[in-house]
MDAnalysis code that builds the backbone (N, CA, C; Angstrom):
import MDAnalysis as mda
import numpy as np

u = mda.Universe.empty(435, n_residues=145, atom_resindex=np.repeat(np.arange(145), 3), trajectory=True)
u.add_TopologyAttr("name", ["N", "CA", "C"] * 145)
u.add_TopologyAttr("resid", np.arange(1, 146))
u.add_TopologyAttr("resname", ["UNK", "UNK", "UNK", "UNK", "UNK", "UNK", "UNK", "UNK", "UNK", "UNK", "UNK", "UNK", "UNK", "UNK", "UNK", "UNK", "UNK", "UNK", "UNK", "UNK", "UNK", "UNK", "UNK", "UNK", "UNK", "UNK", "UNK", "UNK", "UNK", "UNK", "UNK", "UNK", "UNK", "UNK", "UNK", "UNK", "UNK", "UNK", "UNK", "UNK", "UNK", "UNK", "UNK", "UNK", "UNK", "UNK", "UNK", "UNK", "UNK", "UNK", "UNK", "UNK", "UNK", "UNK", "UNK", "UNK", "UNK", "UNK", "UNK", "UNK", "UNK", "UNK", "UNK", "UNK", "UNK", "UNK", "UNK", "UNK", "UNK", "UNK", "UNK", "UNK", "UNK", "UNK", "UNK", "UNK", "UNK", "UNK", "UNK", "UNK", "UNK", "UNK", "UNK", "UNK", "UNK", "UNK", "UNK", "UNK", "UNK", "UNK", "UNK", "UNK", "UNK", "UNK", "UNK", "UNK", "UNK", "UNK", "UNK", "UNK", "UNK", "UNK", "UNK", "UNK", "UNK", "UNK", "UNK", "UNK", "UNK", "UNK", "UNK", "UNK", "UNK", "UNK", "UNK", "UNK", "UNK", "UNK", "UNK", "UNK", "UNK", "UNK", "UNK", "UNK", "UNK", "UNK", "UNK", "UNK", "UNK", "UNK", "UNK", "UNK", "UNK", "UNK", "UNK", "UNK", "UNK", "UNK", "UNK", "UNK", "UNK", "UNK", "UNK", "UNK", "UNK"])
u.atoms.positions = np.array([
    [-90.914, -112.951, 19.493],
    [-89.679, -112.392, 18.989],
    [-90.014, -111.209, 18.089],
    [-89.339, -110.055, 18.487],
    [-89.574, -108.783, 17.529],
    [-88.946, -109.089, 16.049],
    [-89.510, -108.092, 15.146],
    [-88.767, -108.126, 13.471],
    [-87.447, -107.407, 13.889],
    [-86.702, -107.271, 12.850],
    [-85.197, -107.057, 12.596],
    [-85.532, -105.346, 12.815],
    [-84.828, -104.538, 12.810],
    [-84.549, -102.903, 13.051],
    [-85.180, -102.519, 11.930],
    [-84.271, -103.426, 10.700],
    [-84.101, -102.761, 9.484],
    [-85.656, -103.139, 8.746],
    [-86.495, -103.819, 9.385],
    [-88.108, -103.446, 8.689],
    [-88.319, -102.314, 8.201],
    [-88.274, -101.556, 9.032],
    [-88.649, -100.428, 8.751],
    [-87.602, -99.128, 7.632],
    [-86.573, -99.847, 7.548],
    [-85.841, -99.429, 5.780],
    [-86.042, -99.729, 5.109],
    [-86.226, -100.941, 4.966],
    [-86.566, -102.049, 3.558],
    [-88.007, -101.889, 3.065],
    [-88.800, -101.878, 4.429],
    [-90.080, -100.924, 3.519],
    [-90.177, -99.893, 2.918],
    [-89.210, -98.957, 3.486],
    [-89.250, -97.503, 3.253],
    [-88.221, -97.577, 1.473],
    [-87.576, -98.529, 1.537],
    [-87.232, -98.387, 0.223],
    [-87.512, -99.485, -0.729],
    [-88.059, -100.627, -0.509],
    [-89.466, -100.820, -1.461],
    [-90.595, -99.882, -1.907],
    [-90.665, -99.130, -1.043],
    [-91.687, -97.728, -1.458],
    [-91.247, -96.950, -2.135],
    [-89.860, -96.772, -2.341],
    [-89.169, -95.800, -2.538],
    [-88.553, -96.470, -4.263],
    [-88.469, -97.823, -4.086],
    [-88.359, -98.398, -5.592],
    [-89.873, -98.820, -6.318],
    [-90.973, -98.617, -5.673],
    [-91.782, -98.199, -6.705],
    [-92.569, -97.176, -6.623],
    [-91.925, -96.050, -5.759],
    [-92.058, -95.006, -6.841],
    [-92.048, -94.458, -7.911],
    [-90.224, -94.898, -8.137],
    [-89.260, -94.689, -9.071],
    [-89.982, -95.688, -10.044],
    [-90.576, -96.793, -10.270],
    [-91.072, -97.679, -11.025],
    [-92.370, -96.855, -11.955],
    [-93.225, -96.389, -10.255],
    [-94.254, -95.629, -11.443],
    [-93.645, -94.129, -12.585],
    [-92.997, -94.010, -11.651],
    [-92.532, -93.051, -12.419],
    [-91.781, -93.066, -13.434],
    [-91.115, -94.004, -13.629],
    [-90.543, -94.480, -15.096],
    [-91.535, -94.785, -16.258],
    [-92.954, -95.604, -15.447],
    [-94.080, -95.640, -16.283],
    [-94.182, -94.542, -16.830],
    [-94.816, -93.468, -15.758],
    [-95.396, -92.523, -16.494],
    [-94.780, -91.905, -17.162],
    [-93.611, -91.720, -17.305],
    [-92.289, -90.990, -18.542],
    [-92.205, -91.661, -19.643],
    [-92.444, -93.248, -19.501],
    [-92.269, -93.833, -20.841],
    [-93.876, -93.968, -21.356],
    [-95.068, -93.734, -20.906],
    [-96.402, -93.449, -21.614],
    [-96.204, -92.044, -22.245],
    [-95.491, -91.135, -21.580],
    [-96.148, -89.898, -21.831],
    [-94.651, -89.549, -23.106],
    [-93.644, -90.538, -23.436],
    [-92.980, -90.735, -24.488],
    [-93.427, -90.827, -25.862],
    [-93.918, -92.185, -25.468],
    [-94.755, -93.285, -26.504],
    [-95.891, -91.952, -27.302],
    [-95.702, -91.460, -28.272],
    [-96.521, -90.673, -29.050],
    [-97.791, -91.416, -29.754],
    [-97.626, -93.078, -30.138],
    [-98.553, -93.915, -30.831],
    [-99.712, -94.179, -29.639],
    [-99.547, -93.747, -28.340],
    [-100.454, -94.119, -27.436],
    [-101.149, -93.014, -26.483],
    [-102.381, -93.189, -25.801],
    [-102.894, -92.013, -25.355],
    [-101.613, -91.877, -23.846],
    [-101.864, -90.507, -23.406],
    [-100.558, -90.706, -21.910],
    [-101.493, -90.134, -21.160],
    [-102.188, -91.019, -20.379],
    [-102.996, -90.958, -19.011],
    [-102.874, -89.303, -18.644],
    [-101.682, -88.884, -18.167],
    [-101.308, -87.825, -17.188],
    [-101.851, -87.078, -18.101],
    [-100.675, -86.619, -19.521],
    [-101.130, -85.373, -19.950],
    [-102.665, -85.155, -20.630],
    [-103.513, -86.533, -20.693],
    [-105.006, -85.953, -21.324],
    [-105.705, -85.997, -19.794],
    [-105.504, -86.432, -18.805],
    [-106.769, -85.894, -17.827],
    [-106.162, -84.823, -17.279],
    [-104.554, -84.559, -17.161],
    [-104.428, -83.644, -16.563],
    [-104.909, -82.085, -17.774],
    [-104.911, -82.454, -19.129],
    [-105.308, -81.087, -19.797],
    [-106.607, -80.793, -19.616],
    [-107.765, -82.176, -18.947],
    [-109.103, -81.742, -19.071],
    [-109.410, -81.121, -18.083],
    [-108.518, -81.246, -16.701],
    [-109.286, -81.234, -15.229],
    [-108.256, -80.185, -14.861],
    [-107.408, -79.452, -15.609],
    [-106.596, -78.033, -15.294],
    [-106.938, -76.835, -15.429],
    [-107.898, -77.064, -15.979],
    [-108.295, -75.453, -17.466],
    [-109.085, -74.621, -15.479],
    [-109.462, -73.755, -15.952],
    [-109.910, -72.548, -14.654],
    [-110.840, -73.142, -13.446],
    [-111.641, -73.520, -14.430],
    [-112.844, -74.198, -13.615],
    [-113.421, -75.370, -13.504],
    [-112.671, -76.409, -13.814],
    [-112.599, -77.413, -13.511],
    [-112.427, -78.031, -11.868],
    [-111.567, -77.651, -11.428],
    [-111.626, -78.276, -9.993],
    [-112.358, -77.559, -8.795],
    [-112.551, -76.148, -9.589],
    [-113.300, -75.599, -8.765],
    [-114.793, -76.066, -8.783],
    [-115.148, -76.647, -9.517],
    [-116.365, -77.565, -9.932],
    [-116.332, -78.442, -9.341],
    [-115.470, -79.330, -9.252],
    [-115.825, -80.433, -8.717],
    [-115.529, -80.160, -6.896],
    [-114.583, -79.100, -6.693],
    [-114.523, -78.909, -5.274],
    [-115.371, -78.444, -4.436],
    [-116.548, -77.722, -5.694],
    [-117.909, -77.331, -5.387],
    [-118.904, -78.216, -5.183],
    [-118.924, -78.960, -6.217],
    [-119.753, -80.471, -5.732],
    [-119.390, -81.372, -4.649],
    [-118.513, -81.394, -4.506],
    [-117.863, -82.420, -3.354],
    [-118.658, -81.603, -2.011],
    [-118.482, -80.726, -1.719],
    [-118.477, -80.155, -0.852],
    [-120.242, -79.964, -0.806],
    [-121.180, -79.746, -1.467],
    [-122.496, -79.165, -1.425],
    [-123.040, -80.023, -2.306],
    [-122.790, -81.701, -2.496],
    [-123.496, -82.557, -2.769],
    [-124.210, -82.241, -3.892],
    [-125.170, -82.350, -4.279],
    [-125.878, -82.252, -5.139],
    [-126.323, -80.389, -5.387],
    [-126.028, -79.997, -6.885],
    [-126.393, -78.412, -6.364],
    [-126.899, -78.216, -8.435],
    [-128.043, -76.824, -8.245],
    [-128.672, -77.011, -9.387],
    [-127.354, -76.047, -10.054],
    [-127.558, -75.745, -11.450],
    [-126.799, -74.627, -12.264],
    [-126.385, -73.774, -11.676],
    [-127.450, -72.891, -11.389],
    [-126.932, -71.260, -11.096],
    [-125.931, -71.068, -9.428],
    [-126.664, -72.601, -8.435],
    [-125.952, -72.298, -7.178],
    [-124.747, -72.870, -7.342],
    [-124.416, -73.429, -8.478],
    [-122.839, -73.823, -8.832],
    [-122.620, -72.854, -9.374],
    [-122.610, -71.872, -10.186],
    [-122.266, -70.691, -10.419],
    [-121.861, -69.913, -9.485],
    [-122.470, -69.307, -8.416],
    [-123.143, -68.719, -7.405],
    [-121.559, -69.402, -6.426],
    [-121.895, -70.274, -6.085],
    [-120.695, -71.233, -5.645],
    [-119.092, -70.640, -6.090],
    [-119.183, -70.660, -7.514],
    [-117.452, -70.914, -8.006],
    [-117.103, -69.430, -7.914],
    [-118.062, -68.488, -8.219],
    [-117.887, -67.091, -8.061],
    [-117.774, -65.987, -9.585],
    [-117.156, -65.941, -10.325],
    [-116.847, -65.097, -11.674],
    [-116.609, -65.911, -12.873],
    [-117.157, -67.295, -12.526],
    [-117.004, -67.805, -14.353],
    [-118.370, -67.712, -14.776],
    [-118.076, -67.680, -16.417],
    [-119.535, -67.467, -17.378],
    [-120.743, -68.177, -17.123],
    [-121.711, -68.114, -17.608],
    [-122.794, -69.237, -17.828],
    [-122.423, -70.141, -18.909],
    [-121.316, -69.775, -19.654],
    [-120.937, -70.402, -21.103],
    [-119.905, -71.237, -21.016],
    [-118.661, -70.690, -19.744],
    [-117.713, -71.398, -19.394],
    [-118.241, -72.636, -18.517],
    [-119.003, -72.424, -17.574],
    [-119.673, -73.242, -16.976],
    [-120.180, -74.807, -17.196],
    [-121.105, -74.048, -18.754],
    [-121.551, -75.396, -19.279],
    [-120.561, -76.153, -19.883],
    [-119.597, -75.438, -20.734],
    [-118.885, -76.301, -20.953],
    [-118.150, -76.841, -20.359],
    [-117.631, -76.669, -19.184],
    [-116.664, -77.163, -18.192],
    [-117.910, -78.520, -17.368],
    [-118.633, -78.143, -17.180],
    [-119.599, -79.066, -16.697],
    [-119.725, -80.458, -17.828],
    [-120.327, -79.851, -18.917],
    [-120.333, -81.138, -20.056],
    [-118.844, -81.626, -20.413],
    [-117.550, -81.382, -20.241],
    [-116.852, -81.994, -20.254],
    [-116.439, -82.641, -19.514],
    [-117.275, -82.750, -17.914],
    [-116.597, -83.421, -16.808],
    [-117.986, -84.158, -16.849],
    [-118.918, -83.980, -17.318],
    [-119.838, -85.113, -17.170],
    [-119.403, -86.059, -18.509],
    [-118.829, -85.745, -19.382],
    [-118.322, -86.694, -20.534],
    [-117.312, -87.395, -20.155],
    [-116.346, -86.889, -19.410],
    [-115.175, -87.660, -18.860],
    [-115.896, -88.665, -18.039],
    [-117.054, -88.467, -17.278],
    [-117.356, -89.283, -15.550],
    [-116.902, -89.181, -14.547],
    [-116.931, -87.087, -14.523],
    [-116.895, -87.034, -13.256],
    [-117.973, -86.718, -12.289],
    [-118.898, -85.945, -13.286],
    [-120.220, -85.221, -13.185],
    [-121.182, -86.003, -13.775],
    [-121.902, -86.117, -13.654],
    [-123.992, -86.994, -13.464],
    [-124.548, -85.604, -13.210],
    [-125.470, -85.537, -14.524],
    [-126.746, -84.407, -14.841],
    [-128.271, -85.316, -14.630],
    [-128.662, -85.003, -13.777],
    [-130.008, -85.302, -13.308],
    [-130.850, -84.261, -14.198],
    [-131.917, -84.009, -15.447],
    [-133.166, -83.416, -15.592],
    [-134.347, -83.819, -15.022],
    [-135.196, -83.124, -14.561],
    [-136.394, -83.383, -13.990],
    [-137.284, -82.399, -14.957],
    [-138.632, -83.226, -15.402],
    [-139.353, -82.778, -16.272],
    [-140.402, -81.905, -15.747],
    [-139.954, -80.914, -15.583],
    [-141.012, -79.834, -14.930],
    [-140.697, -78.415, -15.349],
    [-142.001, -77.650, -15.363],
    [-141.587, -75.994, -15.813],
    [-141.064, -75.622, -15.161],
    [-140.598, -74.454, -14.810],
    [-139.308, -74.535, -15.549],
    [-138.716, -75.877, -15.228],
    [-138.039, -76.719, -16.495],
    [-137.099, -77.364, -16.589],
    [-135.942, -77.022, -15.111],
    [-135.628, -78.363, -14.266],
    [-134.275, -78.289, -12.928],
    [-134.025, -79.033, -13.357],
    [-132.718, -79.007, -13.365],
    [-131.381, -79.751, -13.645],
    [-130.070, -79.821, -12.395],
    [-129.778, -80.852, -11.826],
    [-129.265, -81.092, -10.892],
    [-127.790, -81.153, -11.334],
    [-126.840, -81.450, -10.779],
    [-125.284, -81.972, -10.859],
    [-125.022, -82.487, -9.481],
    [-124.125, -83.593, -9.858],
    [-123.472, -84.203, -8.671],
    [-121.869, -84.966, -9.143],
    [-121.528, -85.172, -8.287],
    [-120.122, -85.685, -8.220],
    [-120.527, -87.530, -8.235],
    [-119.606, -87.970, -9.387],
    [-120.123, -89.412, -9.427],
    [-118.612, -90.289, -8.800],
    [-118.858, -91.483, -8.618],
    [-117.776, -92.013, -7.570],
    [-116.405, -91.412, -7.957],
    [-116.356, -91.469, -9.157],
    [-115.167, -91.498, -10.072],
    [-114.655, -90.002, -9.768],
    [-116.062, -89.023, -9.892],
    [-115.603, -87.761, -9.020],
    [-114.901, -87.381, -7.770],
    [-115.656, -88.357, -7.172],
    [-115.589, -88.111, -5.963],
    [-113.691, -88.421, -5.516],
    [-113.452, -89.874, -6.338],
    [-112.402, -89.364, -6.263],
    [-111.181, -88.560, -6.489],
    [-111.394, -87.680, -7.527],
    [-111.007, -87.008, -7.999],
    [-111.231, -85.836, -7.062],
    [-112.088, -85.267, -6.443],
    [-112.133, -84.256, -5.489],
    [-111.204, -84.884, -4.370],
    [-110.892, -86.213, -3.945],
    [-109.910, -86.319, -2.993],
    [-108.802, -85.822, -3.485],
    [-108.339, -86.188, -4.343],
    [-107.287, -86.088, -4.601],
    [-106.579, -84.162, -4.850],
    [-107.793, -83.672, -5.159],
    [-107.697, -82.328, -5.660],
    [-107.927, -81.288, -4.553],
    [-107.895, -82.209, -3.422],
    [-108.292, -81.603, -1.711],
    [-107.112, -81.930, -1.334],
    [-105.761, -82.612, -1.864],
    [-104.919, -82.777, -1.283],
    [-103.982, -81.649, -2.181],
    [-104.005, -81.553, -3.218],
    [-103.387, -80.602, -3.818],
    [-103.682, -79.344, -3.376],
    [-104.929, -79.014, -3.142],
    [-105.308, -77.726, -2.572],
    [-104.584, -77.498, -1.321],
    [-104.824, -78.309, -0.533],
    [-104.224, -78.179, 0.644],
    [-102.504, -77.692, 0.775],
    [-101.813, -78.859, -0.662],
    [-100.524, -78.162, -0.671],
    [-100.028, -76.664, -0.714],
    [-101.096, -76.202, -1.558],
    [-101.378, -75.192, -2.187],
    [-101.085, -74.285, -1.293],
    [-102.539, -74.156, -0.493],
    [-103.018, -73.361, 0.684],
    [-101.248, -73.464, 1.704],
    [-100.935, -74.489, 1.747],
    [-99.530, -74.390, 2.936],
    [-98.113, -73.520, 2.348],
    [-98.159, -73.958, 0.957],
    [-97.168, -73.359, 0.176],
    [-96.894, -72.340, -0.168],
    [-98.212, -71.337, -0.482],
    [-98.316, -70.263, -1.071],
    [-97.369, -69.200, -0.486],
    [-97.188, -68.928, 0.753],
    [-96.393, -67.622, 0.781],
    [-94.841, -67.954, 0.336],
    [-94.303, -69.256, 0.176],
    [-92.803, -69.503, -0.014],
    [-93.213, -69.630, -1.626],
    [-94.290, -69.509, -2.105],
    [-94.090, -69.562, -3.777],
    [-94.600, -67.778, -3.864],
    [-95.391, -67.040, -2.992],
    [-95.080, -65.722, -3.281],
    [-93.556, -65.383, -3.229],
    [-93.181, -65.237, -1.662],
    [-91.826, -64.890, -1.703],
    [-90.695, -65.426, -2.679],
    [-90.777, -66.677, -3.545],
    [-89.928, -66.886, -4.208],
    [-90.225, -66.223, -5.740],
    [-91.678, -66.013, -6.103],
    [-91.889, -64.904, -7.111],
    [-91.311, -63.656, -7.208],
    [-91.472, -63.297, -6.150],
    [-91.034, -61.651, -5.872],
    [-89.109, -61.969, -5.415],
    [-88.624, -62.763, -5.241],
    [-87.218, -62.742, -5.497],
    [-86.547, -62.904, -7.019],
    [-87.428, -63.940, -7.391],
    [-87.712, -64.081, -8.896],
    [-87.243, -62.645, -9.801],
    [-88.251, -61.969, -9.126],
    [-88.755, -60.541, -10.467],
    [-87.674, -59.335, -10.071],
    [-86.915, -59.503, -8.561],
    [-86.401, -58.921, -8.270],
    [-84.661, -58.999, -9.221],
    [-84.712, -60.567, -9.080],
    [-82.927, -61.014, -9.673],
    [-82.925, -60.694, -11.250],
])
């Protein structure tokens, strides 16, 4: 015997009531001033310029030393770099490998926790990449009105 028609509504709006569930969460964390709010502190660490381009660099080229992550992201500092690096290896997204040899190599990699975080930031990109000319054209109607 088949399920009822309506399976396939009642899932669709169980999904659809906890959405609305998380999302009430995250409005009433990011309320609550006495408590940290998930969204707005990882989203202020992992927004700044070069942040995802870091990790979209690692994801992609596995393990890579300093300069070919540089080399990689394209026009940020050696200064922006490190610090964007030591703050994503402080968070746990990034693992610094030293190896004791002259010159001193120093590795980077994407640690699980990264890794998922590059999924997720491969799906945003992607929005990105599909969206962009209806968020040009709506700029330039923008500047026009």
């Amino acid at each position: 015997m088949s399920k009822p028609s309506n399976t396939v509504v009642t899932i669709a709006e169980n999904e659809s009531v906890e959405e609305e569930k998380n999302l009430k969460l995250i409005l009433d964390r990011a309320k609550d001033q006495s408590k940290l709010c998930p969204v707005r502190d990882v989203i202020h660490r992992i927004s700044d310029k070069w942040s995802l381009l870091s990790i979209l660099a690692l994801g992609t080229h596995g393990t890579l030393r300093f300069n070919a992550l540089k080399k990689e992201i394209g026009d940020v500092s050696q200064r922006m770099l490190t610090v964007t690096l030591r703050n994503l290896e402080e968070d746990g997204f990034v693992s610094r490998k030293i190896y004791a040899e002259v010159p001193p190599r120093v590795e980077y990699q994407l640690t699980d926790m990264g890794q998922g975080l590059m999924q997720q930031a491969l799906q945003l990109a992607d929005w990105a990449n599909t969206q962009l000319p209806a968020i040009i054209s709506s700029r330039k109607k923008f500047k026009k009105g």
